[in-house]
Every structure is written in C-alpha cells, then in structure tokens.
C-alpha positions as a Markdown table, in Angstrom:
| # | Residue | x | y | z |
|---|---|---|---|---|
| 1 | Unk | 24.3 | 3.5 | 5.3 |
| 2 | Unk | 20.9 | 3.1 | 6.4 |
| 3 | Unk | 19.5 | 4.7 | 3.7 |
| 4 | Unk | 20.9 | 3.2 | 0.9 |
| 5 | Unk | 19.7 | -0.4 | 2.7 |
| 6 | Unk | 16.6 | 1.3 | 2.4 |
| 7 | Unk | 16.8 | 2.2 | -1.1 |
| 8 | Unk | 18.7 | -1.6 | -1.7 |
| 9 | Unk | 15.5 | -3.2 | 0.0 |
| 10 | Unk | 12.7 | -1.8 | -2.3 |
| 11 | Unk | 15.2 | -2.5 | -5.5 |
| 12 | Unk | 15.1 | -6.0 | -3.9 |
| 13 | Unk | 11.3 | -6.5 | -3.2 |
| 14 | Unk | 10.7 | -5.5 | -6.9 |
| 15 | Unk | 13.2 | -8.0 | -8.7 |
| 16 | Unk | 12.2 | -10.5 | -5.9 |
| 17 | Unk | 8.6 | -10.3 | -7.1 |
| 18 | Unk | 8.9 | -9.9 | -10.8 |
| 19 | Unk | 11.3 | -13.2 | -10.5 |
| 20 | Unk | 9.1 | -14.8 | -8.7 |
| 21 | Unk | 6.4 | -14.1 | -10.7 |
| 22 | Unk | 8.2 | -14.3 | -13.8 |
| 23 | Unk | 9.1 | -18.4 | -12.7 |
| 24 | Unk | 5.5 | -18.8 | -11.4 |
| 25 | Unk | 3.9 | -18.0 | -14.7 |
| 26 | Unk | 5.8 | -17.3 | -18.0 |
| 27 | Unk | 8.8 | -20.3 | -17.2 |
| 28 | Unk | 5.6 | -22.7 | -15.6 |
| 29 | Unk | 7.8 | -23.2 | -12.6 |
| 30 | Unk | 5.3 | -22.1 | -9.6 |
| 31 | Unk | 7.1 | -24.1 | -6.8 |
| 32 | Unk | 10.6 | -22.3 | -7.7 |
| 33 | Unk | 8.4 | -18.9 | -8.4 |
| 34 | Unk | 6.9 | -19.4 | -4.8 |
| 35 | Unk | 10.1 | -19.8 | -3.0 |
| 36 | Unk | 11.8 | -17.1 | -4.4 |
| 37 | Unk | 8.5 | -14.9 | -3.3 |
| 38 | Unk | 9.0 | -16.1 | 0.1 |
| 39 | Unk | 12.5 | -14.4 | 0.4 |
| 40 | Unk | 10.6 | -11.1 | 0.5 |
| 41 | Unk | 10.5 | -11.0 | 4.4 |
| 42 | Unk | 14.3 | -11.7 | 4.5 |
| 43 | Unk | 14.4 | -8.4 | 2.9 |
| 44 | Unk | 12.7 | -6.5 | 6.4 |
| 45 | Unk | 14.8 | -8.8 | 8.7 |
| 46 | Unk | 18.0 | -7.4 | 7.2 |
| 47 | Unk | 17.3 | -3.9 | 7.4 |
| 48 | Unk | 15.8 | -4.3 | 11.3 |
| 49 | Unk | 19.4 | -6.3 | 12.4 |
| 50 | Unk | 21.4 | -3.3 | 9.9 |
| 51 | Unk | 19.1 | -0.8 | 12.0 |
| 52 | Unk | 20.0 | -2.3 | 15.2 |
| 53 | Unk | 23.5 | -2.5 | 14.8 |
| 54 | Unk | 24.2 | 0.8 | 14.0 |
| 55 | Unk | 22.7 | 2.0 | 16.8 |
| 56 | Unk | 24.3 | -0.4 | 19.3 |
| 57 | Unk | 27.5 | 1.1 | 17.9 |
| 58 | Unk | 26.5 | 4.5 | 19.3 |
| 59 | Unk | 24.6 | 6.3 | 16.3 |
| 60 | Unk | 22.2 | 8.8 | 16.9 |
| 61 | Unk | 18.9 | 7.4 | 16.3 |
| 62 | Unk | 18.2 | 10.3 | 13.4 |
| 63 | Unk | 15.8 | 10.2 | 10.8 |
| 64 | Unk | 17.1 | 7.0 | 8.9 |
| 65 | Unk | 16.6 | 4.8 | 11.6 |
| 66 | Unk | 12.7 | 6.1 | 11.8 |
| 67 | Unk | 12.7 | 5.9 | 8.1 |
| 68 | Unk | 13.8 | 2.5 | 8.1 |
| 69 | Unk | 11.1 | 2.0 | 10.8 |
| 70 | Unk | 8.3 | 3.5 | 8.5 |
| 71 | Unk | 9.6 | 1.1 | 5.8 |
| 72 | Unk | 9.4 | -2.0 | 7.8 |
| 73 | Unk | 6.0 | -1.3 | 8.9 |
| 74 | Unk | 4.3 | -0.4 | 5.6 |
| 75 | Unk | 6.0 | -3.2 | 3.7 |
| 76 | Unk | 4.5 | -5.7 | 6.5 |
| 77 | Unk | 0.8 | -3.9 | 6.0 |
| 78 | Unk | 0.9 | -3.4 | 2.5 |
| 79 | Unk | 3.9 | -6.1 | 0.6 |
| 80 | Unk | 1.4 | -8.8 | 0.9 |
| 81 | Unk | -1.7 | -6.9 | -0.8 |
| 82 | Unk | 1.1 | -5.5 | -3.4 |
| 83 | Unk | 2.7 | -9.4 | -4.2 |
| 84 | Unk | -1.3 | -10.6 | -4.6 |
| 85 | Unk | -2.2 | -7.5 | -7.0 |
| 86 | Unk | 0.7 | -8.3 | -8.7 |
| 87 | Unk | 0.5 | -12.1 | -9.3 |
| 88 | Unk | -3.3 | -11.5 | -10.5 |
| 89 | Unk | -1.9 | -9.4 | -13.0 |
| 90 | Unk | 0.6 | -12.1 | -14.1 |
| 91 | Unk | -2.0 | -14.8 | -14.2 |
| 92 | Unk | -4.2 | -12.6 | -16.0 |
| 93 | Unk | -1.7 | -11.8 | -18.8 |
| 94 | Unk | 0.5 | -15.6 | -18.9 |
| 95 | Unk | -2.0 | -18.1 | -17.4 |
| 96 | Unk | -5.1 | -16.9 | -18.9 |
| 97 | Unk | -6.7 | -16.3 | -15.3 |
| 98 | Unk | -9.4 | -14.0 | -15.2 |
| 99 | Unk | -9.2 | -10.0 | -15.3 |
| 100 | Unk | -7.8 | -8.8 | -11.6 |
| 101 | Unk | -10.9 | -7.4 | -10.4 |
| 102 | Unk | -11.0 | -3.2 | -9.9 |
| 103 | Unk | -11.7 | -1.7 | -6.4 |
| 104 | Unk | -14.9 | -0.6 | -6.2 |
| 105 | Unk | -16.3 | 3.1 | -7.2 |
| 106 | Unk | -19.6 | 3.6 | -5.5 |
| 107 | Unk | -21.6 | 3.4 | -2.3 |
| 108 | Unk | -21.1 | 0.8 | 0.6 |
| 109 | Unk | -18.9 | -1.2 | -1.4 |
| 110 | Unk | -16.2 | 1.9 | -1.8 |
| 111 | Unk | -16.5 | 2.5 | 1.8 |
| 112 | Unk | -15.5 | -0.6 | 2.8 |
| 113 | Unk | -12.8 | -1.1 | 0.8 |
| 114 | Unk | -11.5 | 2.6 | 1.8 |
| 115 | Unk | -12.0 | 1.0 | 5.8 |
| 116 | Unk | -9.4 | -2.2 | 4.2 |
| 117 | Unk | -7.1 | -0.1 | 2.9 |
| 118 | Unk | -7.6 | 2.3 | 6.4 |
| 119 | Unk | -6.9 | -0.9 | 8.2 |
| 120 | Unk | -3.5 | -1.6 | 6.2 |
| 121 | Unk | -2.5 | 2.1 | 7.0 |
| 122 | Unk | -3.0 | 1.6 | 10.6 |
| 123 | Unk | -1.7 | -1.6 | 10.9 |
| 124 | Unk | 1.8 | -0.3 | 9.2 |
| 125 | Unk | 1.9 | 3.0 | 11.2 |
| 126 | Unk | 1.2 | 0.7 | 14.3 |
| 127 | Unk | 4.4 | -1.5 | 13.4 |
| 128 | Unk | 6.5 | 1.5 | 13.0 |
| 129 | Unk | 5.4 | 2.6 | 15.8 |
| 130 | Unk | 6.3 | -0.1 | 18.0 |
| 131 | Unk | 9.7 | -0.4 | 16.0 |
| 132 | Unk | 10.3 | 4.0 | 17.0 |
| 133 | Unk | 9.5 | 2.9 | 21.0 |
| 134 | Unk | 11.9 | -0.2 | 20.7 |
| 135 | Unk | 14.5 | 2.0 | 19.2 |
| 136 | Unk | 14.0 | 4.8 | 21.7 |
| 137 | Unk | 14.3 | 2.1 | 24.2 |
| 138 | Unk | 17.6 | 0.6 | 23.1 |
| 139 | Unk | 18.8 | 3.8 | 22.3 |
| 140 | Unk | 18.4 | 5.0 | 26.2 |
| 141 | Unk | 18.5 | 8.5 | 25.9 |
| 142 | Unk | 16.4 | 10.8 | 25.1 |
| 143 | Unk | 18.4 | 13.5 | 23.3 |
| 144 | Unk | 19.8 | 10.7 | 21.0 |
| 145 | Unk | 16.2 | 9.5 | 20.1 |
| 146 | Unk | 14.4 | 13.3 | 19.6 |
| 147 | Unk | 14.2 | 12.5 | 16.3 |
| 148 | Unk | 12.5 | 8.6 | 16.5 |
| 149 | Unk | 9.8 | 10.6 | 18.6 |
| 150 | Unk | 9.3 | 13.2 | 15.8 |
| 151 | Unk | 8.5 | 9.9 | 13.4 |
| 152 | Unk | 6.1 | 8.6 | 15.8 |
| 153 | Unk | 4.0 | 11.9 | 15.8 |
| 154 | Unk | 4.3 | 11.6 | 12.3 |
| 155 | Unk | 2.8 | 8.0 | 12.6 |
| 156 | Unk | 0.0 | 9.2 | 14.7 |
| 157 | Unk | -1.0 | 11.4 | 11.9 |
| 158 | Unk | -1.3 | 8.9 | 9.3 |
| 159 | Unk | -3.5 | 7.1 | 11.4 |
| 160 | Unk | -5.9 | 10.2 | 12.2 |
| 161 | Unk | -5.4 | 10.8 | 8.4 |
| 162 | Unk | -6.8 | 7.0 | 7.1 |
| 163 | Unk | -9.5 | 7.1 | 9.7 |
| 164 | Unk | -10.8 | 10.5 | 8.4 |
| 165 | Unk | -10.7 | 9.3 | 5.0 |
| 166 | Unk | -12.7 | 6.1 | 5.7 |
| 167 | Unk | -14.9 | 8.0 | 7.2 |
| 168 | Unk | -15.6 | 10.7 | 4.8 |
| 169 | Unk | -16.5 | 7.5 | 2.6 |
| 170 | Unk | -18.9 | 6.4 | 5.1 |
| 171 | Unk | -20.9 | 9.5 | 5.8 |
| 172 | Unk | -20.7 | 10.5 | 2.3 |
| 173 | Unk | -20.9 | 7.8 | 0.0 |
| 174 | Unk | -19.4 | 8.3 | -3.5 |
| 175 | Unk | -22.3 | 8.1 | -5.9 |
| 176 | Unk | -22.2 | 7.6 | -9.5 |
| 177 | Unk | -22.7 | 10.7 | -11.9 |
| 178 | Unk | -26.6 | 10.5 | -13.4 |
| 179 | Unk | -26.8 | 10.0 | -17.0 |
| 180 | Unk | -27.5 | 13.0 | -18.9 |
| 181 | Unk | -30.7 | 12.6 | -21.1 |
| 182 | Unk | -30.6 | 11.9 | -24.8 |
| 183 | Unk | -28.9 | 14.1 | -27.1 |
| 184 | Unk | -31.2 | 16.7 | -29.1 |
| 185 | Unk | -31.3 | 16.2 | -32.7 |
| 186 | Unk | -30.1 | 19.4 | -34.6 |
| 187 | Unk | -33.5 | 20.6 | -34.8 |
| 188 | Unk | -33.5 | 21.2 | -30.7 |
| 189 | Unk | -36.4 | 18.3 | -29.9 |
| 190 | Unk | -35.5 | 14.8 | -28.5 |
| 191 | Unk | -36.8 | 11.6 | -30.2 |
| 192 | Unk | -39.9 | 11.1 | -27.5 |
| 193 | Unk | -40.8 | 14.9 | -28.5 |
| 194 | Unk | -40.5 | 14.5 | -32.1 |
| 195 | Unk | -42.6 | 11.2 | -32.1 |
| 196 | Unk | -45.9 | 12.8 | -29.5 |
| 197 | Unk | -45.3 | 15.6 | -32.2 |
| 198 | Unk | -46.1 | 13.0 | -35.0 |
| 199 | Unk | -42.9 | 13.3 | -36.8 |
C-alpha cells in the first residue's frame, strides 16, 4: 500500500504542477494557478499520516515505510527548486519572461552552485532521517525497525556523497577547454604565417 501512495504522490506532484502552471500562464489565471500549486505539500502530509497508520496497526517498519521517508525528505529539499525551474520555463515559453537562466559551468561560480545543490541533498537526507528515528521510535522495537536503520545508513551516505562532490568542485575547479588555434589552410600554414611570409 505504501508504495503505490508513493508512486500516487509523484503522479500527483506532476499534474499538480503542470495545472498549476498551466492556469498561471497559458489560461492567465495566476491566483487560481497559485493555489492549486500550494496543494503540493498536502501531497507529503498524506503519505506521512498513510505511513503512520500502517505502522500503528502493527506493520513492520520495512523498506516502504523508509522509502516513503526518503520521499518526504527530498520532495521538501528539492519540490520547491523543481516548482521554480518549472514555472521559469512556463513564463519563458507563455508569458514572454526571459530565458530561465543555466547553472553555471566554470570556476567559483560552479562550485557554489554544486555547495546549493550539496545543501538540498543534505537538507532532504536530514529530513529522512529524522522521519527513520521517529518511525523507529513509534515503532518500539528494534527487530521491527532493522530495516528503517538500514535507510538511515543509506542516508548518511548521501550526505558524505554531496559533500565530496562539492568539494571536488572546490579544490578542483572545472575550467573551460582552451580554444584550439586557427585552422591551417590546405597548404599547412596559418593566416599570420602566410601574411609575415608575404603572401
């Protein structure tokens, strides 16, 4: 059950946001488009009370209920950098907003929006992780919750995962390839050459 609420959710958050989006732009109805959007986080709050219910009724605390953990957390760290990439997209394409603007390639600028991203990572592994110990805790025994614990290792590991990837930015700066020179001509000399040559 709780994986198809899980499956049912991310179906959910997509028509949410392409209705939303579609009524905020296209049908010029941005107050309707904007409260449609703000039913996203009912989406979260259903599968937390589904979660919890099944495991006041005496269900294992398996690997749905730390999926369903992993879910909620990501969707709170990432759904609102998703809904804004999306509606610049929208505005772009009906309301004749600007183009939505690329992450950066290069140099400080590529690090620091890897340590962003990092941050989102960390803040969604951190709210699964405090959704695992709550379950663990209602739950109340350990051999029922072995497998909540295995999904906060797990959570642990993204973290050290997005740190080292920020990092690897930081130390080593992605630079942009140099340009090569200009192309010979078919005789094999390049137009500088050819011109000190006097041709």
């Amino acid at each position: 059950m709780v994986v198809t609420l899980i499956i049912a959710c991310e179906v959910a958050f997509w028509v949410l946001l392409a209705a939303g989006l579609a009524l905020r732009y296209p049908a010029r109805r941005p107050r309707l488009g904007a409260a449609v959007l703000l039913c996203e986080p009912l989406l979260e709050v259903v599968l937390l009370c589904a979660t919890a219910i099944d495991l006041r009724n005496g269900a294992e605390g398996n690997w749905t209920h730390g999926m369903a953990a992993v879910y909620i957390g990501f969707t709170v760290a990432y759904g609102h950098y998703v809904i804004k990439w999306a509606d610049g997209h929208f505005a772009h394409r009906f309301a004749g907003g600007p183009p939505p603007a690329r992450p950066p390639k290069y140099g400080t600028a590529r690090a620091v929006h890897e340590w962003k991203m990092c941050a989102r990572s960390v803040l969604g592994a951190a709210v699964a992780l405090a959704l695992l110990q709550g379950a663990v805790w209602y739950v109340g025994d350990a051999g029922r919750s072995e497998s909540l614990v295995q999904w906060q290792t797990k959570m642990l590991l993204v973290i050290g995962i997005s740190v080292v990837i920020a990092l690897s930015y930081t130390i080593w700066p992605k630079k942009p390839r140099t340009p090569r020179g200009e192309p010979r001509d078919l005789g094999g000399s390049r137009p500088a050459e050819r011109e000190a040559a006097g041709h």
